[in-house]
ZAMARGU-4260 file (C-alpha; in steps of 0.2 Angstrom, whole numbers, plus 5000, padded with zeros to 4 digits):
<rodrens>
0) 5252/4248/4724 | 5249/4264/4713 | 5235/4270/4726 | 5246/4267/4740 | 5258/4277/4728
5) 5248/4290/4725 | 5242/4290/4744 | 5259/4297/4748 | 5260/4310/4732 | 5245/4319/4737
10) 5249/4320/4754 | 5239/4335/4759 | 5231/4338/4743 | 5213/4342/4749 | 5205/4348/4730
15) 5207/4334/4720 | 5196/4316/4717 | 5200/4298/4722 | 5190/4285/4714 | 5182/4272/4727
20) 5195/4259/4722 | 5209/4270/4726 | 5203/4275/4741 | 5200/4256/4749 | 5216/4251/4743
25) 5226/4265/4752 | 5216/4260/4766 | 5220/4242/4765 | 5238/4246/4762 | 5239/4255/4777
30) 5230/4243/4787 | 5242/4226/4781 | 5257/4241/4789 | 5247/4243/4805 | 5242/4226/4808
35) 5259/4219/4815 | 5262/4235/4825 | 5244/4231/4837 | 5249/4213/4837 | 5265/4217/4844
40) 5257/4228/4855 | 5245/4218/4861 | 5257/4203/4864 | 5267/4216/4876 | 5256/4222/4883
45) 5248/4203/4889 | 5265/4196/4892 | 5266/4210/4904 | 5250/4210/4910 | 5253/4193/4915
50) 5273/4193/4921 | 5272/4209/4932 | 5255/4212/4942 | 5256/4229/4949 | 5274/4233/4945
55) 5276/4252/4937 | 5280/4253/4919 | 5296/4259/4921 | 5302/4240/4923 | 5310/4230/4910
60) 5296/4220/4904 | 5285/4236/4901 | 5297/4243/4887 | 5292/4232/4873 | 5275/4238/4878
65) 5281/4256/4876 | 5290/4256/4862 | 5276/4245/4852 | 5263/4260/4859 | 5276/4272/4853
70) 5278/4266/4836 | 5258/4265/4834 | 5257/4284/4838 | 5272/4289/4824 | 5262/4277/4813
75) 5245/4286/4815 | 5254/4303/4818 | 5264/4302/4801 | 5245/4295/4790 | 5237/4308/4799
80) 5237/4321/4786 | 5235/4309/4771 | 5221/4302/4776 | 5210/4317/4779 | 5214/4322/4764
85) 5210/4307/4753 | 5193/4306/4764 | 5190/4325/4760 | 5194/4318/4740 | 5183/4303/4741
90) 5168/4314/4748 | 5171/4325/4733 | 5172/4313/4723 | 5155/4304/4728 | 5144/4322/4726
95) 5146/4326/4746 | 5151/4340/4754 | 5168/4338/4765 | 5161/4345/4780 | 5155/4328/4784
100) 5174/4323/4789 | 5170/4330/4804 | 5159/4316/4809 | 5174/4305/4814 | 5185/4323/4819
105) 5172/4332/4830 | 5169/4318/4843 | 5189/4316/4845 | 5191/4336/4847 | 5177/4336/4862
110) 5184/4323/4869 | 5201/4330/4870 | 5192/4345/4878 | 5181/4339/4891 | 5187/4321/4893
115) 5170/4313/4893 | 5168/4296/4889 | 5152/4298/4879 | 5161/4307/4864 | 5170/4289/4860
120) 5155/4283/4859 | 5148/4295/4846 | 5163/4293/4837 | 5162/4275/4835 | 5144/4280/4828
125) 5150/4294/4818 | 5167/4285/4812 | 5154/4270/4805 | 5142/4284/4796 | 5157/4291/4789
130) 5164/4275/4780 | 5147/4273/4775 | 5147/4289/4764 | 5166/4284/4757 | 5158/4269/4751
135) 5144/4276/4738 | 5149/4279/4721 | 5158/4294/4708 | 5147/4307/4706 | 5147/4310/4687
140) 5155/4325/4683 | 5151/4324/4665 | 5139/4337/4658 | 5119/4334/4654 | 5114/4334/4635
145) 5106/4349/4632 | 5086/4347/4633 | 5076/4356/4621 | 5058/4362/4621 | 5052/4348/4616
150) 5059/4340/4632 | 5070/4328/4619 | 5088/4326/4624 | 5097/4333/4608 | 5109/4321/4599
155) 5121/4321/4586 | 5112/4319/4569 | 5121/4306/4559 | 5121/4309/4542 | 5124/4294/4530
160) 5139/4298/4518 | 5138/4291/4499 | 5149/4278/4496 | 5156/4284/4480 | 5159/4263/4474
165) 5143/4260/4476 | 5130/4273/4476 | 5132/4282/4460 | 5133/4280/4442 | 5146/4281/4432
170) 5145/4299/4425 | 5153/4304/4443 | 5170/4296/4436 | 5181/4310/4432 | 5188/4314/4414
175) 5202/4309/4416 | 5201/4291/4424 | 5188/4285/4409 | 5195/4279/4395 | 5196/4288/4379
180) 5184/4289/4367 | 5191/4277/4353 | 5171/4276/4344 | 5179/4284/4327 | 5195/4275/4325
185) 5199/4256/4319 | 5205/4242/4326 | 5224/4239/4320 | 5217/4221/4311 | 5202/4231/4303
190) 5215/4244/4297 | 5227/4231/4290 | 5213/4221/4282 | 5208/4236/4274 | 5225/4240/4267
195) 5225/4221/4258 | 5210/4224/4250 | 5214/4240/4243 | 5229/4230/4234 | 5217/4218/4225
</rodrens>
């Protein structure tokens, strides 16, 4: 639900990313919203089909068929500009240039110019190439490690630290954490036995 989401948010945002994921699940989202549209389109437009021969479509029975064919082209006409956009953000994102949108746009523009039948055709072709190139993966964008002469990748040099419990001896203990230095003084039972024998 977050890339439908985002779908929406960058409506006409044509400079950003969208990871593959995003990307089909926007375009699954959409198509689960369009699906009962055609199906109520398609049943119209049979039940007419099959109630009313040759009748014009300004009876009765061909408004469900308008109104499901009107609905489709609001649908269509409102993802219009979001989906360009997330295909021009997927191409970026995949390492190719967003010219290639056109492959699915320039058919339908021709078409609209000189009505000729052939330009569906090579959209179908060009709409498939086009879904095609949204399916390869992220490009990385990170940087390469920098090579050196040697033609050796250059990596961080790890240097072991000393582990100050373990490797060292105990002249690295500071002053004042060892004990004092009690070498020229007597134990409190040497000192008192000394004092007895001083009395005798």
């Amino acid at each position: 639900m977050n890339a439908f989401k985002q779908f929406w948010l960058q409506y006409a945002d044509f400079s950003g990313r969208t990871s593959r994921a995003h990307f089909w699940l926007a375009f699954f989202w959409n198509f689960l919203i369009s699906l009962p549209l055609w199906v109520f389109f398609i049943v119209a437009d049979v039940s007419h089909q099959t109630g009313k021969d040759s009748l014009p479509l300004s009876n009765l029975q061909a408004l469900p068929v308008l109104w499901s064919l009107a609905f489709l082209v609001f649908f269509y006409f409102l993802i219009f500009v979001p989906s360009q956009a997330i295909c021009v953000r997927r191409l970026r994102d995949a390492g190719i240039h967003w010219s290639w949108i056109f492959l699915k746009l320039g058919p339908i523009l021709f078409y609209l110019v000189t009505s000729l039948e052939v330009f569906l055709f090579i959209w179908l072709i060009g709409s498939v190439a086009l879904l095609i190139l949204l399916m390869f993966p992220a490009k990385n964008a990170f940087p390469q490690p920098v090579v050196n002469p040697t033609q050796v990748a250059s990596e961080p040099q790890l240097r072991p630290t000393a582990d100050p419990y373990t490797s060292g001896s105990f002249e690295q203990i500071p002053s004042f954490v060892a004990a004092p230095d009690l070498s020229g003084e007597k134990s409190p039972l040497e000192q008192k036995m000394a004092a007895e024998h001083e009395q005798y």
